[in-house]
VMD Tcl script that draws the C-alpha trace (Angstrom):
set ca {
  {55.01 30.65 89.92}
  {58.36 29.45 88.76}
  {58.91 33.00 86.45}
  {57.95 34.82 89.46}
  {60.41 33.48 91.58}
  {62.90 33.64 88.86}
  {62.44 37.15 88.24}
  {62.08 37.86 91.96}
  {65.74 36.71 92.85}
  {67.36 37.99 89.57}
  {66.34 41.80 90.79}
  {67.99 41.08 94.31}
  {70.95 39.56 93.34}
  {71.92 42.64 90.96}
  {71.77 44.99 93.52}
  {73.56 42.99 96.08}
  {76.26 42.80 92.83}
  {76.40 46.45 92.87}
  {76.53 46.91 96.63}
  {79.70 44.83 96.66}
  {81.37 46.32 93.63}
  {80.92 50.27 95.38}
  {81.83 48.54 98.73}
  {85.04 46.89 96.99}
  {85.90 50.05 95.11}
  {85.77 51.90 98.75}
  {88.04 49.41 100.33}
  {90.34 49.65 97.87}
  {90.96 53.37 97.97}
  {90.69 53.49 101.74}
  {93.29 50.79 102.25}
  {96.15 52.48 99.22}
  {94.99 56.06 101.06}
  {95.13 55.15 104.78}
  {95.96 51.78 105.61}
  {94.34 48.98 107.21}
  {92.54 50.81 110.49}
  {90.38 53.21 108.17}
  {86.94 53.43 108.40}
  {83.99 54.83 106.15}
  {81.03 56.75 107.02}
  {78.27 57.00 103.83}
  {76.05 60.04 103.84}
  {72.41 59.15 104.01}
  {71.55 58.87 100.39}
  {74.32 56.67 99.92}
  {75.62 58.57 96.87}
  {78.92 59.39 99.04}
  {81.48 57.96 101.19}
  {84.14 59.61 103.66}
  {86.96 57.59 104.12}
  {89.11 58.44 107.12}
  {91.52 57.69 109.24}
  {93.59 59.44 112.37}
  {97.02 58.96 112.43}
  {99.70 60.20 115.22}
  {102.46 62.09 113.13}
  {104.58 63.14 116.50}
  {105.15 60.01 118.77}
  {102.52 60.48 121.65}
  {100.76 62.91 120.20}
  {97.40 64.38 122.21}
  {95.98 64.91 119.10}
  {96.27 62.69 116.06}
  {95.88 64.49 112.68}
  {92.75 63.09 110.58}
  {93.40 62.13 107.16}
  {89.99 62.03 105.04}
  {88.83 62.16 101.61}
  {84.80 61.96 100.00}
  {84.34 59.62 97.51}
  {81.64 59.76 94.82}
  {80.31 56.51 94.70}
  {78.75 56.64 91.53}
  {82.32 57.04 89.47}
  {83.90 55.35 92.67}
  {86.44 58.89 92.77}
  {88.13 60.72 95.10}
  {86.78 64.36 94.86}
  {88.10 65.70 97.79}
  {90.88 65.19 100.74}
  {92.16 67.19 103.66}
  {94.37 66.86 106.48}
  {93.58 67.99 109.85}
  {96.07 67.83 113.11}
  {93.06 67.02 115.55}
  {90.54 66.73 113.47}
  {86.88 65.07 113.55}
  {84.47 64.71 111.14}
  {80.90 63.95 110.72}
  {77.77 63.71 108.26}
  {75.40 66.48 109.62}
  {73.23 66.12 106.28}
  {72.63 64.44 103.48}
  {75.23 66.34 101.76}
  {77.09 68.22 104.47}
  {79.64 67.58 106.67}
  {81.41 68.94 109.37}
  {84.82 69.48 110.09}
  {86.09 70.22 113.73}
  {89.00 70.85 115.53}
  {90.18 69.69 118.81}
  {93.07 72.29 119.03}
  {92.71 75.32 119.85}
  {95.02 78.48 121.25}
  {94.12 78.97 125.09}
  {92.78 82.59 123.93}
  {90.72 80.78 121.30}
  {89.09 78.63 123.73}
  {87.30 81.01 125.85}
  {86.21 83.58 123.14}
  {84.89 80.88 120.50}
  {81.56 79.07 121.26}
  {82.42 76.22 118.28}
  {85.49 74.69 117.06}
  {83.84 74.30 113.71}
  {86.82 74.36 111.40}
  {85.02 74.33 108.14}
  {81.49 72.57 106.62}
  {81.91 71.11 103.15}
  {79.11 70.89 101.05}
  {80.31 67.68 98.94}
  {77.83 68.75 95.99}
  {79.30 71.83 95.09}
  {82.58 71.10 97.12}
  {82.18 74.62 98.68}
  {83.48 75.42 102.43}
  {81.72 77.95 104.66}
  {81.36 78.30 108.73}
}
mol new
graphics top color blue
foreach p $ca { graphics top sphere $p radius 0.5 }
foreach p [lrange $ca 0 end-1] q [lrange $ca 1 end] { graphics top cylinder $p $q radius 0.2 }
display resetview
């Protein structure tokens, strides 16, 4: 009974180990990138993050520009960034996400159904519509 338990809270504390060090290794590259008011979003598998943050560049500015980059959390590196003046982004997959824009040119508005900027596949770190 006593090697059971032993063994039983030796497996949990090693993952909770390597929870923290990917979660410290995050922080750390969100706070020298963005500051203190970023925020991550993990894709489901939890094999990447997106750190982001929005930032106004002009003083009132309607739309803040989105600073972002996808982290590979098994090497804990940056493998992409972007910069986007009123930008939002999302996971729409496991590894897929979605870039949009908030500004657009009046003209643009009423002949475009999306504001899809871009979709990155974080895999193959391809763009496409």
């Amino acid at each position: 009974m006593l090697f059971v338990s032993l063994f039983l809270l030796s497996c949990s504390c090693k993952k909770s180990f390597q929870n923290n060090k990917r979660d410290s290794a995050v922080e750390k590259i969100g706070i020298q990138s963005y500051g203190k008011g970023y925020k991550v979003s993990y894709n489901p598998t939890k094999e990447y993050a997106l750190v982001y943050n929005t930032k106004e560049v002009k003083l009132n500015d309607p739309f803040p520009t989105l600073f972002y980059s996808v982290v590979e959390l098994k090497n804990n590196k940056v493998i992409f960034k972007d910069i986007v003046v009123g930008g939002k982004i999302k996971w729409i997959s496991d590894f897929e996400l979605e870039l949009r824009s908030l500004v657009n040119r009046p003209k643009d508005i009423l002949h475009s159904t999306s504001n899809v900027i871009y979709k990155l596949n974080v895999k193959s770190l391809k763009k496409h519509k």
